[in-house]
N, C-alpha and C positions, 0 to 999 in steps of 0.2 A: 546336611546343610548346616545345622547347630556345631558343628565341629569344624566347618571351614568356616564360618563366621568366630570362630572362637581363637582360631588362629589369626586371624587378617588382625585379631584386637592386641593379642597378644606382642604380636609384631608391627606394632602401628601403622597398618598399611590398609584401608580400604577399597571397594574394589570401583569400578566407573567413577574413576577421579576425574577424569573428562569432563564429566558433568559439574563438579564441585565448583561455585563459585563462593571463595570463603570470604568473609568479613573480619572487620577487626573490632565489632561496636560490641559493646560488653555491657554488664552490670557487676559495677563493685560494691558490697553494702547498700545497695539498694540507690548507688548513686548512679544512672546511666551514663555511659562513656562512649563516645566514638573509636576510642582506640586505646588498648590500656598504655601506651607507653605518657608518664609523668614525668614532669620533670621535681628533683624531690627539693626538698627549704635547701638553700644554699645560695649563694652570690646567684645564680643565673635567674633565679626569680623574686631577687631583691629591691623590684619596683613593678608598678603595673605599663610601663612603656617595655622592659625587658619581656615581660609575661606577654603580652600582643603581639610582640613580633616571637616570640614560641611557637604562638597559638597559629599564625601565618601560617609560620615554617608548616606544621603538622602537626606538633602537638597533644597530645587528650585533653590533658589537664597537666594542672601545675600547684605545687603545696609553696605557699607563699614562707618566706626566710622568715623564719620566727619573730612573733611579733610579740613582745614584751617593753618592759618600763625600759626607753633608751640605754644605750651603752655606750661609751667609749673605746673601741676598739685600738690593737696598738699597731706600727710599723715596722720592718717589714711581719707576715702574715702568714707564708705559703715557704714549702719547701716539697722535693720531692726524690725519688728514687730512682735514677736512670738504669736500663736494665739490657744491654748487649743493641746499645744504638736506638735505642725506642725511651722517648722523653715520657716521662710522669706512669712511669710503671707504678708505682706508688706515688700518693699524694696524699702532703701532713699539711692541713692547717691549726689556727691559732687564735682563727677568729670565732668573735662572738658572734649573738644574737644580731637583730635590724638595729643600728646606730639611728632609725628617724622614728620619729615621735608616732604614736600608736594610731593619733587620730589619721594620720598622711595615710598610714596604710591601709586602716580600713577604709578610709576614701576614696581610696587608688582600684582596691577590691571591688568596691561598689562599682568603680567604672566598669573596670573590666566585663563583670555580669552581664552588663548595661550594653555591652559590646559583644561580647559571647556568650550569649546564652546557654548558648548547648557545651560548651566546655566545662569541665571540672576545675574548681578553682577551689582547694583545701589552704585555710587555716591555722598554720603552726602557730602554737601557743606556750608559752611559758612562762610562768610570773611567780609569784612567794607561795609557798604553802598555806593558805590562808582560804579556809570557804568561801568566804565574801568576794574575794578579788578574782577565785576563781569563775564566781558565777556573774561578774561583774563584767569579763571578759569574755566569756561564753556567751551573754547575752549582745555585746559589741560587736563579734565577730557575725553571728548569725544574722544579726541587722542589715549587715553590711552585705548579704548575702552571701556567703559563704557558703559552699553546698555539703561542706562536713569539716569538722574539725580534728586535727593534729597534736596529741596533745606530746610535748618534745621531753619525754624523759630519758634521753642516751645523751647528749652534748657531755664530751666528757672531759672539756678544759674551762677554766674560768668560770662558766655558770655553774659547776658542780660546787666550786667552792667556795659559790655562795650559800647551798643547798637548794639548786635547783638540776634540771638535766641529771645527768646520770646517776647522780645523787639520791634518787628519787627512782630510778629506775634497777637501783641494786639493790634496794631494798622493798622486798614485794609488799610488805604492810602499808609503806609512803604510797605506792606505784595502786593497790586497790584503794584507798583512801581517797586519793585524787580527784581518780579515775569515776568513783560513787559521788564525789562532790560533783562533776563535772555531766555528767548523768541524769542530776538531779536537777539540770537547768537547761540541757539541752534538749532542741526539736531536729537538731541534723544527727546523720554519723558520728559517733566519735572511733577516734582511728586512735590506737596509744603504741607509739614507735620508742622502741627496743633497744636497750642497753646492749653491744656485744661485751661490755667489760665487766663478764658475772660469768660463775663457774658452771650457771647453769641457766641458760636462756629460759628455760620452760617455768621456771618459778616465777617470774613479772610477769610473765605470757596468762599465766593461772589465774594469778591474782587479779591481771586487768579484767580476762573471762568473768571472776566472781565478781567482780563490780559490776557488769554487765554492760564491756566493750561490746565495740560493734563491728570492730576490726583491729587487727594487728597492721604498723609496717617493721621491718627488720632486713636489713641491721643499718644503727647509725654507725659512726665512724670508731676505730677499735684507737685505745691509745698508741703513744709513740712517740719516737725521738727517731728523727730521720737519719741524720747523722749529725758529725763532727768534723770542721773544720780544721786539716792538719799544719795549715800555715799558722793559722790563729788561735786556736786548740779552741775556738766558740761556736757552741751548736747553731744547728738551724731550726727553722728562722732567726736570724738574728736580729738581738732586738737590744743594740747598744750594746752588745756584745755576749749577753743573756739571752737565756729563751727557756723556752718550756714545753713539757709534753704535750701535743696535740692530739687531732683525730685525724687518723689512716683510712683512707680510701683508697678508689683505682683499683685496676684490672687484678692487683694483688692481691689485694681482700677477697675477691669474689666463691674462691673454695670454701674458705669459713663463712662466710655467708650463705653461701648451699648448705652446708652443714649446717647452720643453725634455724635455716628456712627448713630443712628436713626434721629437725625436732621438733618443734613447734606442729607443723601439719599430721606427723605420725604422733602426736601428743592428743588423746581425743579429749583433755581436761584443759588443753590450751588452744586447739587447733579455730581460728576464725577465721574469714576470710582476710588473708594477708598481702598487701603492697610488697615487693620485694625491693631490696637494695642493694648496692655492693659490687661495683664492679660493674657495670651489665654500659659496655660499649657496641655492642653488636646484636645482630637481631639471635642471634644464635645463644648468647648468654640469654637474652631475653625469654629464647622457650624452654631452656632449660629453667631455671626460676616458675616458669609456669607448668613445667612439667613435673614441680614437686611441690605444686597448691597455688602459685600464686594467680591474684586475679588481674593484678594490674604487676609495672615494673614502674620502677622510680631512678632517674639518669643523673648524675650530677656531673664527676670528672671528666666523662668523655665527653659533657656541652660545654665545660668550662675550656677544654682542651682542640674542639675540633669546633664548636658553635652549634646554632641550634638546627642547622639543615643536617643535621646526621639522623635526625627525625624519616627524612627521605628511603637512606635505606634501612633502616629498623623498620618501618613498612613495609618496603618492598621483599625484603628480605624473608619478613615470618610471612606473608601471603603466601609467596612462592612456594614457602617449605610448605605448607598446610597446604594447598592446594596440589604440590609431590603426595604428599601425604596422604589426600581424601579427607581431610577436616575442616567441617565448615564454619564452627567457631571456635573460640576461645576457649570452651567449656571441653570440646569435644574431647583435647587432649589435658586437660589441665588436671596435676594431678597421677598422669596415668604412672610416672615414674618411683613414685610413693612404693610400692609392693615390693620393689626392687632393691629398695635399700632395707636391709637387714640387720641385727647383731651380729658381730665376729661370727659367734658361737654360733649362728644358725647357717653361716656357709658351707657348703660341699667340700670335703676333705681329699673326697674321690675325685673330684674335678679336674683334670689335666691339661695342659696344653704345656707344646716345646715352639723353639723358636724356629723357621725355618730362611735360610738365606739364598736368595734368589739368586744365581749367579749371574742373570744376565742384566740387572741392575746391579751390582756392588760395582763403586767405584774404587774400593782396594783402599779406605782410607784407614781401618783396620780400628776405628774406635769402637766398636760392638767385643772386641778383644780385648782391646787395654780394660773398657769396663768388667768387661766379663772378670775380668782376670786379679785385679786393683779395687772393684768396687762389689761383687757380688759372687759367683758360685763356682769359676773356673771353669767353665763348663765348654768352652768358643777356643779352638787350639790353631795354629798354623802350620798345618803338615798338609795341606793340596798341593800334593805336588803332580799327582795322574787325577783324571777323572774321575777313578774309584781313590777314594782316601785310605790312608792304612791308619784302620781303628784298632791296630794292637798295642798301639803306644799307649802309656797310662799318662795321667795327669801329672806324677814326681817326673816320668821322662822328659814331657813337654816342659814345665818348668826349670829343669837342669840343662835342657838346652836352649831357651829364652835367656836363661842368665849369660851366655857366654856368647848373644849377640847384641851388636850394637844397635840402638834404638835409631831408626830412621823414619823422619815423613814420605811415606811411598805416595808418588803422583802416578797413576796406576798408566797413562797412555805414556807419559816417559822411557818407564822402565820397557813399557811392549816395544819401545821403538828401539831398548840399548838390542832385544832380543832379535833383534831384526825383522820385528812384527807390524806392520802395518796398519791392522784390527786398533779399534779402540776399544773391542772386549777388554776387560781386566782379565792378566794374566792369573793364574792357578793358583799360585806361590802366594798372591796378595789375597784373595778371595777367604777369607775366615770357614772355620766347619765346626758346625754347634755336635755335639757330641749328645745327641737325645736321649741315651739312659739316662745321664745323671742332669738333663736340663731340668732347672726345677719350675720352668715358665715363672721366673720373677717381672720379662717385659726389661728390663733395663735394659738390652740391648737395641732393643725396638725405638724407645724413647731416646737415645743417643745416635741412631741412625741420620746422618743427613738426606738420607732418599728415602721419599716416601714409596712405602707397600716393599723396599728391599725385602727386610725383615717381618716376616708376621706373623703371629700366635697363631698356632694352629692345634683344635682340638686332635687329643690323641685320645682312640678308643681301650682304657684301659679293662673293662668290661663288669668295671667292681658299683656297686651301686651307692644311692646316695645315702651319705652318713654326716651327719655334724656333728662337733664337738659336743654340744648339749648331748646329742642320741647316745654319743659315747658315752658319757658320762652317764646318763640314765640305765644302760646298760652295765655299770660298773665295771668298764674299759678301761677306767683312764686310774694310773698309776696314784696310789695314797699321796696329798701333800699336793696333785696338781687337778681339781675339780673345779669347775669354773666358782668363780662366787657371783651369786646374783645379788642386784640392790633394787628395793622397791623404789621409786620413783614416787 
């Protein structure tokens, strides 16, 4: 019984899901939530009449747009990356902190409370390096009822240059300093949100822990220059015909973001309960993010881009999967993906898989080919010409007879029809044949397939057991000049 419960874990599946009626009401830092999805400091929570209707929509909570000594923001502000017909694949702003006066907001805050009690309502914060104003501000904010505080060291245009924001967050001596001044005047959470523009996330991460954070979020927006206008040769945003580095967000950022949310959690000198950021438009990026620590997620572009009823289904959405699943909360899974990510060196060397193609889905469009062949291991030939393929051809033959044809886009039910075929099979001749000795399971074919499951990795029992480049190495395997080098952290 210990052994099939050890498996159901393993493979995140539990059993009488039937039964499982899962919730989405959580505790972050000690702050109870009905739902961890936030929406994080940016325009969409840049008053408290925007934040109500959030809280409508679905909502949990919301980190109010950074509240500091007003600012003059400039025009235009936003610019973004379109990416194969899909608007704001990436998204660069330019704007600053809240342009209205400190008292409005915490007033605004106040209502809110006053309104939703049971919502999370976080206070970004940022102002001068200075003890005083920081606990001058801490003590405003908490007044104002605020149920934890944001303290904003990633902003990584304009407020940096004045020595605030990220300024302050790539430097872990400014970043624990704060952090300890801010500590020493607060009665709520403090949350201290994350530079991505540092070669090593885990050092602010450290530092905030040794002041005695109370939470991490990560990541704020990574610098960037979106592009360049080739009629007027003037970047975007354009601002008079100037402009300036911003902060990158959107579905783009989201990998580095998992990556820097996995450092942080597998860091046990940094790891706190952490807010995730970065992309997360779907309930799906959402469990992922909580499937390597996070307790809560934080939304910006996809509400800026779609509005705040996409709340709807990021709900619906992670219930359903938890409830697939057999998990009843947020905690059940949260986390469990952590084990799974590893160092290079600790990988299976002996690990195999080759590609395998389905003949009865390829539509003959022959890109798992051209990749194979142009971008990775040559391994994908065109010689189906019978049922049984003749594998005595080598790879030099295959190539010397590709050169001496001409390149055409094959529409695979055309060609069946010049043959006098009826079938909307793909004909022989189009169908690609991965050649499995020498596949080296790189996946590029798989990833450039337009049909899904054509193409799928499939383990191959090579019968040799497991080994990592570390083992080898400890073993004195691995040839003089190429020994891994380790660095302590």
């Amino acid at each position: 019984m210990e052994n099939v419960q050890a498996s159901e874990l393993l493979h995140g599946w539990r059993r009488n899901v039937a039964n499982i009626k899962p919730t989405l009401e959580t505790t972050f830092c000690g702050i109870p939530c009905i739902n961890p999805f936030w929406l994080a400091s940016a325009p969409p929570t840049n008053c408290g009449e925007q934040v109500m209707r959030a809280f409508d929509a679905g909502w949990g909570g919301a980190v109010w747009k950074t509240i500091g000594e007003p600012i003059t923001n400039v025009s235009s502000r936003y610019s973004s990356i379109d990416w194969e017909g899909r608007r704001m694949m990436g998204f660069n702003n330019i704007e600053l902190i809240s342009d209205r006066p400190i008292e409005v907001n915490l007033r605004e805050i106040a209502e809110v409370k006053r309104r939703y009690p049971k919502h999370v309502v976080i206070a970004s914060l940022m102002v001068e390096s200075k003890r005083e104003t920081w606990h001058e501000m801490v003590q405003r904010a908490e007044d104002a009822g605020a149920d934890g505080l944001e303290l904003n060291f990633g902003c990584p245009h304009g407020m940096s240059e004045r020595g605030m924001g990220s300024a302050v967050g790539q430097v872990p001596e400014y970043c624990e300093q704060i952090t300890s001044w801010v500590k020493e005047k607060a009665r709520t959470p403090v949350i201290v949100k994350l530079t991505p523009n540092i070669s090593d996330i885990r050092m602010p991460a450290r530092a905030a822990k040794r002041a005695g954070a109370d939470a991490l979020s990560a990541i704020n927006t990574i610098n960037s220059i979106t592009g360049i206008d080739l009629d007027t040769l003037e970047p975007n945003p354009n601002v008079g015909g100037k402009s300036s580095h911003g902060g990158y967000c959107g579905p783009a950022v989201k990998p580095i973001a998992l990556n820097m949310v996995q450092q942080i959690q597998a860091d046990s000198a940094s790891a706190l309960p952490l807010s995730g950021i970065g992309g997360i438009g779907s309930w799906r990026d959402a469990a992922e993010f909580i499937l390597l620590g996070c307790g809560t997620v934080q939304v910006c572009t996809a509400a800026m881009h779609y509005g705040y009823r996409i709340v709807e289904d990021l709900q619906d959405g992670l219930l359903k999967w938890m409830s697939e699943k057999g998990y009843a909360t947020i905690d059940d899974f949260r986390g469990l993906s952590l084990p799974n990510v590893r160092e290079w060196k600790q990988l299976d060397l002996n690990y195999q898989i080759v590609a395998r193609i389905h003949e009865n889905l390829c539509i003959g469009c022959q890109l798992c080919y051209v990749a194979c062949w142009d971008g990775a291991h040559q391994c994908i030939h065109l010689d189906r010409t019978s049922p049984v393929p003749d594998t005595t051809r080598t790879p030099g033959m295959v190539e010397a007879e590709a050169a001496k044809r001409i390149s055409t886009t094959p529409i695979a039910k055309l060609d069946a029809g010049k043959m006098g075929l009826n079938s909307a099979i793909t004909p022989l001749e189009r169908i690609p044949r991965v050649d499995e000795e020498h596949c080296v399971g790189c996946n590029l074919c798989s990833l450039v397939c337009p049909v899904e499951n054509c193409i799928t990795m499939e383990r191959v029992d090579n019968g040799l057991p497991f080994e990592s480049w570390e083992e080898r190495t400890a073993k004195g395997l691995v040839p003089p000049g190429q020994a891994v080098m380790t660095t302590n952290h």
